[in-house]
C-alpha positions as a Python dict, from the first residue, in 0.01 Angstrom:
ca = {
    (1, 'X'): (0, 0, 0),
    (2, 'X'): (238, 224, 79),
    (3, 'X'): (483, 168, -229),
    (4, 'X'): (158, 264, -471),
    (5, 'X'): (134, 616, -244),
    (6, 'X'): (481, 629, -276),
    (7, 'X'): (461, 565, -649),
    (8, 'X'): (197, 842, -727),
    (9, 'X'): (361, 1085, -508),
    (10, 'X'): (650, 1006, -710),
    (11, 'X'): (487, 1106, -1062),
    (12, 'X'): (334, 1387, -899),
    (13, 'X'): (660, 1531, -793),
    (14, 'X'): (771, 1443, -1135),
    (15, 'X'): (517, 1600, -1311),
    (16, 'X'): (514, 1919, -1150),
    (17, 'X'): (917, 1940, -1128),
    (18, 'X'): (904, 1890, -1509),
    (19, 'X'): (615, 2153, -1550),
    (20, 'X'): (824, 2405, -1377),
    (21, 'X'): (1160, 2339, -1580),
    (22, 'X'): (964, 2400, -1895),
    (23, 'X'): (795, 2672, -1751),
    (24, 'X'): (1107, 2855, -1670),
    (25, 'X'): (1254, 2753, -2035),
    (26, 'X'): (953, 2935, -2213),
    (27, 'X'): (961, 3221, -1989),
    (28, 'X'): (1383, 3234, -2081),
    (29, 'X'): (1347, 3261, -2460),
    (30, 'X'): (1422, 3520, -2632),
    (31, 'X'): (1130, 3694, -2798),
    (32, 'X'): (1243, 3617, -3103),
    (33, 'X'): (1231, 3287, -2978),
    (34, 'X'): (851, 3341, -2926),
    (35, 'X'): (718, 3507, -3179),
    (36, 'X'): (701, 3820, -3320),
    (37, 'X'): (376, 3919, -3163),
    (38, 'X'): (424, 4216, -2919),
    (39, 'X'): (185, 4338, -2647),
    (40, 'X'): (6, 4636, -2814),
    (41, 'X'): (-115, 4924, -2612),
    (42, 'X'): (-391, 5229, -2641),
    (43, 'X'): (-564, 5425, -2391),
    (44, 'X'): (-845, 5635, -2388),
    (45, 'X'): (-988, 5919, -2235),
    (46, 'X'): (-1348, 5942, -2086),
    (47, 'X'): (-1534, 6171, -1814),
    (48, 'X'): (-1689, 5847, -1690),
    (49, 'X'): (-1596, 5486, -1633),
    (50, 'X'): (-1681, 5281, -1964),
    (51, 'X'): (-1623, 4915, -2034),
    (52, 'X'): (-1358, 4802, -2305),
    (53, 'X'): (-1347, 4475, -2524),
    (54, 'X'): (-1246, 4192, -2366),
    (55, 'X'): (-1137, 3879, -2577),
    (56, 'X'): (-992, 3747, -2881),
    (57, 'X'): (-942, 3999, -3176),
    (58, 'X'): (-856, 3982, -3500),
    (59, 'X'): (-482, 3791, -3569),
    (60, 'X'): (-474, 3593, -3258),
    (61, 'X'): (-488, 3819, -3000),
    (62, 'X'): (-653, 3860, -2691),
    (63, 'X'): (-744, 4195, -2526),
    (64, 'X'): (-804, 4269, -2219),
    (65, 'X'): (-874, 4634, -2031),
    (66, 'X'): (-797, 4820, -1743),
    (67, 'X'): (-1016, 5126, -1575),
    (68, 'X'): (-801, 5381, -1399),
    (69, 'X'): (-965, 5685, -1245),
    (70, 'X'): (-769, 6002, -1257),
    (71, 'X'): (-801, 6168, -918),
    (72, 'X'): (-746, 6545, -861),
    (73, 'X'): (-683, 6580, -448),
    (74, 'X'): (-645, 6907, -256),
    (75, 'X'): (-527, 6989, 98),
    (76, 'X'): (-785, 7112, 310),
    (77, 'X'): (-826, 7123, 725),
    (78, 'X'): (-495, 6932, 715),
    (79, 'X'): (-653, 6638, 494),
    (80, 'X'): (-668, 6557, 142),
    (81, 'X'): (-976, 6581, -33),
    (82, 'X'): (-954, 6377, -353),
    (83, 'X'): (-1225, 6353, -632),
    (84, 'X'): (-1238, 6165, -984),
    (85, 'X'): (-1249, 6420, -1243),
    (86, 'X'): (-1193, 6130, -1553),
    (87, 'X'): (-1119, 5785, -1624),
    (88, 'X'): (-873, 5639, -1857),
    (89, 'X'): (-962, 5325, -2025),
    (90, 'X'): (-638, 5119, -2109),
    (91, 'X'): (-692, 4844, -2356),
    (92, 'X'): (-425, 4562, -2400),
    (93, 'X'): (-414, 4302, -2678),
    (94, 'X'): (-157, 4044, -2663),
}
């Protein structure tokens, strides 16, 4: 009995040792290595939070957004007093 745990634990190890290496080998290669496709970029500018495409596109890629507010903040009474005044909408297609 315990020779089959020791067995599977064994192949587990194995398996996830071997997963890593591989891993770490894809992560190592040189773009070039890769593929020529590059991460591509583009923000936008709203005055309130919108919703960007999310998913595959055109040649492969998938795209993906981020909201990010942009905050104006003033110093009053010892504080800071911080509002939204816009939102930047940055899409990302890799």
């Amino acid at each position: 009995m315990f020779t089959a745990i020791n067995t599977k634990f064994a192949q587990t190890t194995f398996a996830i040792a071997a997963t890593v290496v591989v891993g770490i080998a894809i992560a190592s290669a040189p773009a070039s290595a890769k593929g020529s496709r590059q991460v591509q970029t583009q923000d936008y500018q709203f005055n309130r939070a919108m919703h960007g495409y999310e998913g595959h596109a055109n040649g492969g890629y998938f795209c993906s957004y981020i909201r990010i507010p942009k905050r104006v903040c003033n110093w009053r009474g010892g504080r800071s007093i911080c509002k939204v005044r816009g939102w930047t909408l940055r899409q990302e297609c890799r």
